[in-house]
C-alpha positions in Angstrom: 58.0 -108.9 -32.2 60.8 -107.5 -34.8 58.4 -108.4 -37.5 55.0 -106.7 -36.0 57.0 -103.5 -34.9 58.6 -102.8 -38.3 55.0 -103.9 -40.3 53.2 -101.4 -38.2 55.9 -98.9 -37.7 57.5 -98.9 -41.8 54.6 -100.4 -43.3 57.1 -103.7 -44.8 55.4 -106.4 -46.2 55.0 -109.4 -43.2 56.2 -112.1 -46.4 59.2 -110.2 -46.7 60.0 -110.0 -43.1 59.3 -113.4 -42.4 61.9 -114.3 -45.6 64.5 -111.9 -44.1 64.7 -113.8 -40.7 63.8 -116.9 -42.2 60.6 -117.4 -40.2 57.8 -119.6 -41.9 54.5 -116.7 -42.1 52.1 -119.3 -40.7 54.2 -119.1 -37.7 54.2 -115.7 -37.2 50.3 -115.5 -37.7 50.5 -118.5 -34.9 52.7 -116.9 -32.2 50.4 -113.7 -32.8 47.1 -115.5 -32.4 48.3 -117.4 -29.5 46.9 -117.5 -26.0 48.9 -118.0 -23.1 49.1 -121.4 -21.8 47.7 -122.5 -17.9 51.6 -123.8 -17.0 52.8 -119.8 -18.3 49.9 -118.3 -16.4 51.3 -120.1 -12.9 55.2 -119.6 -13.9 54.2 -115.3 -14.3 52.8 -115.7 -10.4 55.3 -118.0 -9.2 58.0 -115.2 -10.7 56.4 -112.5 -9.1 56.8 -114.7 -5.9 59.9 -115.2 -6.3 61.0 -111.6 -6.8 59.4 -110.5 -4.0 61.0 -112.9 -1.6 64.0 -112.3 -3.1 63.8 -108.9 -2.3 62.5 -109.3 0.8 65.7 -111.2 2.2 68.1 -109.4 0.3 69.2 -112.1 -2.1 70.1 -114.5 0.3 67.6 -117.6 -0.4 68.7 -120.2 -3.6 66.8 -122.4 -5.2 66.3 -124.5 -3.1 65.0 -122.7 -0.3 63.3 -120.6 -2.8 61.3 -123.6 -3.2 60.9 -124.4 0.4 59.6 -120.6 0.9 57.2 -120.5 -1.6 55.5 -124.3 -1.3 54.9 -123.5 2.8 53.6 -120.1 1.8 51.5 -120.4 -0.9 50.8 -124.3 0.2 51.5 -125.7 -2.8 54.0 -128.1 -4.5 56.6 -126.6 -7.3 59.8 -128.6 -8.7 63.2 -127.3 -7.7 64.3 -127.4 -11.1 61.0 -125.1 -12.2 62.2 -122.6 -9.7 65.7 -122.6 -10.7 64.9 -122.3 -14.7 63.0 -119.4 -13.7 65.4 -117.6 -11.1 67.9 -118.4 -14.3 65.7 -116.5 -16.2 65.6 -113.9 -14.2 69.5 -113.8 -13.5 68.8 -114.2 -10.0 71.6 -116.1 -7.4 71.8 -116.3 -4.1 74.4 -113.9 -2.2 76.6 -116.1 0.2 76.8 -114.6 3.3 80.1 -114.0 5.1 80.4 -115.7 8.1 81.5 -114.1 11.6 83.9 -115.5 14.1 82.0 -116.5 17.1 85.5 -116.4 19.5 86.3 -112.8 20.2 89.9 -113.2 21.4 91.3 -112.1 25.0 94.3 -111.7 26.5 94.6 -113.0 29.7 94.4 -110.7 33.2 97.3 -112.6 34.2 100.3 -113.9 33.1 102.2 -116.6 35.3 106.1 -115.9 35.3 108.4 -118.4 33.5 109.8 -120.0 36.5 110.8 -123.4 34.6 112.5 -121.2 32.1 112.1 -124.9 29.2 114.1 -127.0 31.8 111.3 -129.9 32.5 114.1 -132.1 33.7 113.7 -132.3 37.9 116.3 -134.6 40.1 114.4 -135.1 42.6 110.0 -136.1 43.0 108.2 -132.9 43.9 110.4 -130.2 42.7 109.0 -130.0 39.6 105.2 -130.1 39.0 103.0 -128.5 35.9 99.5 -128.1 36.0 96.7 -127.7 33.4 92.6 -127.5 33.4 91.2 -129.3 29.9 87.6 -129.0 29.3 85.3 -131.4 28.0 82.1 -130.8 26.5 78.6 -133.2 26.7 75.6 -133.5 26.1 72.7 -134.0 28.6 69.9 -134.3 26.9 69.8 -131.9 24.0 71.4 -129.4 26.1 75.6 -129.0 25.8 77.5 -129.2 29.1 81.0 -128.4 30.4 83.4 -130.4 32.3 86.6 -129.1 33.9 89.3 -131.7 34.6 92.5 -130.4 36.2 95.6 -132.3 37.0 99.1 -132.0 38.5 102.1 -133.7 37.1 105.2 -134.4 38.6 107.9 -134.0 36.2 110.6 -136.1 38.1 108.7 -139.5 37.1 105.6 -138.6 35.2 103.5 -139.8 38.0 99.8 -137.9 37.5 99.0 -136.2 41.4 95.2 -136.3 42.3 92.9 -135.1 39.5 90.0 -133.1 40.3 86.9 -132.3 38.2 84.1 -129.4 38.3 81.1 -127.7 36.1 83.0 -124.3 36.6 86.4 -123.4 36.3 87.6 -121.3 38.8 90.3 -121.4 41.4 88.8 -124.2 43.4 89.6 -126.1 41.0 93.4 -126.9 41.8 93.5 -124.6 44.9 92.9 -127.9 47.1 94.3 -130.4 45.6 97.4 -127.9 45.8 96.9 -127.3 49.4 96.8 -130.9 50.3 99.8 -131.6 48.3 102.3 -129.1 50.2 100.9 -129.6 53.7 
């Protein structure tokens, strides 16, 4: 293109140019006869495809899904690696998205006291007993469920009070079991 822009623009002689730059002038008469080829006619609409989608998710897609993109919606089938040399040549990469915390943390309505005060040691059974609830998660089906286990230890031998289980967590959970345990 240097050569045709100065021969038309400062009237040099193409044998001279094509000396300068060390380009063979049967070349240069090839590349300006030359038609476009069928493969460069589909890689100028595949990189107007791929611009726009681009632009249309802000940068997001790769390659690869670049490639997924276009072959569903033009309904045909280009390489990976054709889509990539040509988002290469186009200096185009995907932006990686910053990911967001799901778990918004709380602090609890209520705070039990410290009654135990770190002294798990008890002399005698029942003076001493911790609770938790642990929850378990599985699957029925495709869909995710819950399952709330609560349990009372005694901490004078170690011995596990009755365990009760629910698909909620609330009160009623332990509240029983806690009531049957001091009557």
């Amino acid at each position: 293109m240097a050569i045709r822009y100065l021969n038309e623009t400062e009237r040099y002689a193409i044998t001279k140019l094509c000396d300068a730059i060390h380009v063979a002038r049967s070349a240069y008469y090839k590349w300006l006869k030359r038609t476009p080829s069928h493969s460069q006619h589909i890689n100028e609409q595949v990189v107007e495809w791929i611009k726009r989608h681009y632009e249309e998710t802000n940068g997001i897609l790769g390659y690869r899904q670049m490639t997924i993109t276009n072959n569903r919606e033009h309904e045909a089938h280009y390489n990976k690696k054709r889509i990539y040399r040509l988002m290469q040549l186009l200096h185009l990469k995907s932006v990686t998205r910053i990911k967001r915390k799901k778990y918004i943390p709380s602090t609890p309505e209520i705070t039990a006291e410290n009654v135990l005060n770190r002294d798990f040691h008890a002399d005698a059974p029942n003076e001493k007993w911790l609770t938790d609830v642990t929850e378990f998660k599985y699957y029925s089906g495709l869909e995710v469920k819950k399952l709330y286990l609560s349990a009372i230890l005694d901490l004078y031998d170690g011995a596990l009070l009755p365990i009760k289980s629910a698909n909620t967590i609330t009160t009623s959970l332990y509240s029983p079991t806690l009531m049957k345990l001091l009557l």
